[in-house]
N, C-alpha and C positions, 0 to 999 in steps of 0.2 A: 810174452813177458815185456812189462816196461824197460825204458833203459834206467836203472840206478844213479843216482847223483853220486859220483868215487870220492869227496871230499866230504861226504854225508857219512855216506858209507866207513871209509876211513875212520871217522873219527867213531862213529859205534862199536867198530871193532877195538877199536883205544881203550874207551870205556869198558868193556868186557874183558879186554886183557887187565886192566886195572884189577876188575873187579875179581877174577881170578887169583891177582896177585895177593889181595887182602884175606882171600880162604887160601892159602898157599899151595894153591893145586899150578899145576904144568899146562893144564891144557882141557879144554872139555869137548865131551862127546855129545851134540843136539843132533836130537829126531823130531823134535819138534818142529814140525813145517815154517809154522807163522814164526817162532825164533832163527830159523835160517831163511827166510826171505829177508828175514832186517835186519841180519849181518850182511847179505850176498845181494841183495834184487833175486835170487831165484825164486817162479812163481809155482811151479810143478808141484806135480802128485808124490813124487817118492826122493829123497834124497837123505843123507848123511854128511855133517859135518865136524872135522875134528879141528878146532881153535887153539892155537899155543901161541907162547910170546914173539913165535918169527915166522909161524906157517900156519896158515887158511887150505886147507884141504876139504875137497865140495866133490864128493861119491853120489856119481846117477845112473841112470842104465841110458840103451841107448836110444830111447823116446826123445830124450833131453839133452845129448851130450853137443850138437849143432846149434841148438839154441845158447847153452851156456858159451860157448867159444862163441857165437854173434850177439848177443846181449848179457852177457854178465863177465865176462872176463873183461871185455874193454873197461868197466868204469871199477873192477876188481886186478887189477894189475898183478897182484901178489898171490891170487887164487890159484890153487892146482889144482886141475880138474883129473879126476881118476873114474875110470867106467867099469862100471862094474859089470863083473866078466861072468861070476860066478853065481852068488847070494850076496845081497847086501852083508850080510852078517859077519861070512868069511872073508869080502873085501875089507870090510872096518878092520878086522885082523889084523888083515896085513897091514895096513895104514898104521894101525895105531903100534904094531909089532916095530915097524921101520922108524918112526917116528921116536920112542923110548921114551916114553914119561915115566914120572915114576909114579906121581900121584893125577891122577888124571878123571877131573869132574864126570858126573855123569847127571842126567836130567829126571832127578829122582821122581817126577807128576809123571814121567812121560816114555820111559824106556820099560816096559815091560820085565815083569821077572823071568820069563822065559829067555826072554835075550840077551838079561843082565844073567844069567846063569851061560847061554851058551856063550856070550865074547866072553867070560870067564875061565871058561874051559879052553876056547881058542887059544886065548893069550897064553896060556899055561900049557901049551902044547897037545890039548886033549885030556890031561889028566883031571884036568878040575879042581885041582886041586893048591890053586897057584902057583909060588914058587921064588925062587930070588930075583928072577929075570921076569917078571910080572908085575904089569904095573897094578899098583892101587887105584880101585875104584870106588869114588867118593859120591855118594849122591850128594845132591845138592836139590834146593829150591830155590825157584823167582832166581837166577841170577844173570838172563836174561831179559826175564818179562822183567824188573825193576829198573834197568834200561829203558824200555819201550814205555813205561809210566808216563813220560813227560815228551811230548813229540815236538819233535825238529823243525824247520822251516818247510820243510820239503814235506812232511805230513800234511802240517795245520794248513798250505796251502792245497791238499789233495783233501785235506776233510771241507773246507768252504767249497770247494768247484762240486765235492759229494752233495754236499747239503744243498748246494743251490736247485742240481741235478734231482733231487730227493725233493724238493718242493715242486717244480716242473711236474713233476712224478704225481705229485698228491693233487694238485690244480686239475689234473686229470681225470687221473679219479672219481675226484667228487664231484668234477664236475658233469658227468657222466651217472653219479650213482642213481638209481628209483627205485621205486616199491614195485616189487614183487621179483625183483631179481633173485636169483638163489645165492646166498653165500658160497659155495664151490665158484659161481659164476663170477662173482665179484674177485674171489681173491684168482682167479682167473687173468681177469681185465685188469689187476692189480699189478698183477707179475708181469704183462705185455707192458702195461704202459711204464715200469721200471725200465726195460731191455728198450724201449723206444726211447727213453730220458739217455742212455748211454752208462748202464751199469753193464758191469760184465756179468752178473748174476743179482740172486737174492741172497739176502744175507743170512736170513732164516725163514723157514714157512712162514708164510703170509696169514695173519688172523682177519678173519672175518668172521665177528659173533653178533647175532643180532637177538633183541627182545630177551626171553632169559636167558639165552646163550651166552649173554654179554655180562653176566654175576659170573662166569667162569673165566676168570683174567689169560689163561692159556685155551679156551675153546680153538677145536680145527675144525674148520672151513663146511658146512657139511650142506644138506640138502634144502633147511630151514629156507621158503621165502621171506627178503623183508616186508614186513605189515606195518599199516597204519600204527604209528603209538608205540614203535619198537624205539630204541636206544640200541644205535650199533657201534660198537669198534669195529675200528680196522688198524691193524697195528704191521707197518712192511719197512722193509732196509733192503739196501743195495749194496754192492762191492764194490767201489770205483777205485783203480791204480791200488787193490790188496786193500784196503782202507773200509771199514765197515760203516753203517751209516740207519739211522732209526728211528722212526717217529711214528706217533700213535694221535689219531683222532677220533672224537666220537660225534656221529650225525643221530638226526631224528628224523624219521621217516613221519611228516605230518607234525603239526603243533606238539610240542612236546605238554606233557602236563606237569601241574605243580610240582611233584615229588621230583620227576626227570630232570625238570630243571633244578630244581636244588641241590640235587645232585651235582649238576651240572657244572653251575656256580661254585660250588663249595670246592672242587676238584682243581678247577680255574684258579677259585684262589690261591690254593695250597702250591699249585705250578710255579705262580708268579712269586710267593714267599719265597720258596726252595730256589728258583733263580737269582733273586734278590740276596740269598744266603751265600751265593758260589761269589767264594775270594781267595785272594792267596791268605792263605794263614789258620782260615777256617777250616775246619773238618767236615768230612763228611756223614759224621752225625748228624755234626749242628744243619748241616742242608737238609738231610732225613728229617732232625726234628721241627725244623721252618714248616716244612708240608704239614706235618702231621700233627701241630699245633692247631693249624685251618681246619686240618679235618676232625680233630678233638673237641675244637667250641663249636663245630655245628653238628655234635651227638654223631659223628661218622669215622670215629677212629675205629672202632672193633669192623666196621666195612674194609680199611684198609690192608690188605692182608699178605703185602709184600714189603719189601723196601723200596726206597726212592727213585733209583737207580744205579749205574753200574757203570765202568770206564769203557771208552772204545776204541777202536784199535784194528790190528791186524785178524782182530777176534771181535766180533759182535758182543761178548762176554769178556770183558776183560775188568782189572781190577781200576779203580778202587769197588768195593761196594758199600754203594751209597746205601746204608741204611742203619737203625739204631745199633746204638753201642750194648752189645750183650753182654748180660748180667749172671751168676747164678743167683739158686734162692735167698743167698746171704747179699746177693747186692752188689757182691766183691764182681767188677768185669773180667771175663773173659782172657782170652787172648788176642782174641780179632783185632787185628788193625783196625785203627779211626785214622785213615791216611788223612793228611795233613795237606790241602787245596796249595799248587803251586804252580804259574803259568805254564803253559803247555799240555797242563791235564783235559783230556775231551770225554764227558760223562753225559751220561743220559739222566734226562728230568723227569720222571712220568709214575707220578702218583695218582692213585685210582679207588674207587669206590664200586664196591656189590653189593648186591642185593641179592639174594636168590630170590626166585618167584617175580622180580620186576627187573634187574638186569644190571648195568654197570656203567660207569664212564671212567675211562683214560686219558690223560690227555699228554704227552711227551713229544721235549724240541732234546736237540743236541747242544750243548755247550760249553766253549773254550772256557776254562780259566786263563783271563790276561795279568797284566800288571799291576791293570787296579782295578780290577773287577773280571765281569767275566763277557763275552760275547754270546750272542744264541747265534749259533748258528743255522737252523732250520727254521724258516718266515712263515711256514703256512699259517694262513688266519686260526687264529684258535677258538673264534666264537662260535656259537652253536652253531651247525649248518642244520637247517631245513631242507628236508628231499620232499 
């Protein structure tokens, strides 16, 4: 585990108690991992945390209880660490038994109804059936992850060191790629030369799609050689300090032909519009619709068959999602959010074009929204590579 910055730290717990305060709940219950690494610095596989106005309680077993007393209590001062003895389930219990909320948040995306039935029955002494001396449990949404929305210094600094790292990475790569290697083989030498750039992993499977494999936007990695006259993706991310990180390029194995490159171009364009569109104030429509404007006047919007992009984070996947504002058939929108672009936001750019029967091109950088405009943070060249 990294060490946590306590003055960072600190103040995210602030925000969350705040935000607590506004839904009138006591205190809440996260099992959401990536939500308690960005209250705590904890980096591990299993833990529980319960949040109230004056106490920070962090339940692990004892894989991790040496680690948190050497890296997460020093920049956590106020943390109590409790080890769990029994199940996680019947330690929350007790914690939350001792503790005495009354109304007491719970991570309604994330807590399973199994287990929101058995700490139920806990708290309630077994009965099941609550009781006066039971506290209320209130699901809740995003009342963390809308925290983690806009990243702190100590992020945006760990997403540029990612991103530099994450080009290092791609320079590799490509510069390494030929014809007739196997996709399995490539996203192979993809994932080595990430762990050599200095990520502590991959942030999701590695695409490697070539020739029509590349009209499938999620193709996995498979036995395909690349051939002359193919259009490949390769789309990989890393983890550096919890931080996720992602870019997508597409090569041509030999002269590309007319249609590939038009493709090509047209994709390039739509990149740089949708970059050009990230500001504070704008939405994340209006970035969706910059792309797919590009790819609407060169007859390739019904090719594009995703949205724009998507925020990043503690999660590879995180919110906002960048893509059009849904409608139903009357036209009236949705409910989805069109979050509203504000420094600190870090989203993914990477609009694409398929074909089935000739193939695909992607092309995605990372980028900060700043103060008055936005950073890219990932440099790799974006013009067509030649293999």
């Amino acid at each position: 585990m990294s060490q946590p910055n306590p003055d960072i730290l600190a103040a995210r717990q602030a925000r969350v108690r705040a935000a607590l305060g506004r839904e009138g709940l006591e205190g809440i219950v996260l099992v959401h991992l990536p939500n308690i690494r960005y209250l705590t610095g904890f980096g591990g596989s299993s833990a529980i945390v319960v949040l109230t106005a004056a106490r920070l309680v962090l339940m692990t077993d004892g894989r991790y209880t040496t680690e948190v007393d050497q890296t997460v209590k020093p920049a956590c001062a106020a943390l109590e660490l409790v080890k769990v003895d029994t199940t996680y389930d019947d330690t929350l219990a007790r914690v939350v038994g001792a503790l005495g909320p009354v109304r007491l948040g719970i991570e309604g995306g994330h807590l399973s109804v199994s287990r929101y039935n058995l700490l139920t029955s806990r708290l309630s002494g077994g009965s099941g059936s609550g009781g006066a001396g039971s506290p209320e449990l209130v699901p809740v949404e995003r009342l963390v992850e809308a925290e983690r929305l806009l990243k702190d210094e100590v992020e945006v600094a760990l997403f540029r060191e990612a991103a530099a790292m994450l080009d290092e990475a791609a320079a590799a790569v490509l510069g390494d790629l030929r014809a007739g290697q196997r996709e399995s083989d490539v996203a192979a030498d993809v994932d080595w030369c990430l762990k050599r750039a200095g990520f502590e992993r991959t942030s999701f499977e590695t695409i490697v799609a070539s020739g029509p494999n590349a009209a499938l936007p999620h193709a996995r990695p498979g036995n395909r050689d690349l051939r002359a006259g193919d259009l490949v993706i390769l789309d990989f991310g890393g983890v550096h300090g919890g931080y996720c990180v992602d870019m997508t390029r597409t090569v041509s194995v030999g002269t590309p032909g007319a249609e590939a490159q038009r493709l090509y171009d047209a994709v390039a364009g739509a990149l740089s519009a949708a970059v050009e569109a990230v500001r504070p104030g704008a939405t994340a429509g209006d970035v969706d619709s910059a792309a797919r404007a590009v790819l609407d006047q060169a007859g390739l919007g019904q090719a594009f068959t995703h949205g724009t992009g998507h925020g990043l984070g503690l999660e590879v996947h995180e919110e906002p999602r960048i893509g059009p504002v849904r409608a139903n058939a009357a036209g009236v929108p949705l409910a989805t959010r069109d979050e509203v672009l504000a420094p600190g936001l870090v989203i993914t750019v990477e609009p694409g074009v398929y074909v089935p029967g000739l193939g695909g091109v992607r092309i995605e950088d990372d980028v900060l929204v700043t103060a008055h405009g936005c950073e890219v943070l990932t440099r790799a060249p974006r013009d067509m590579l030649v293999i």
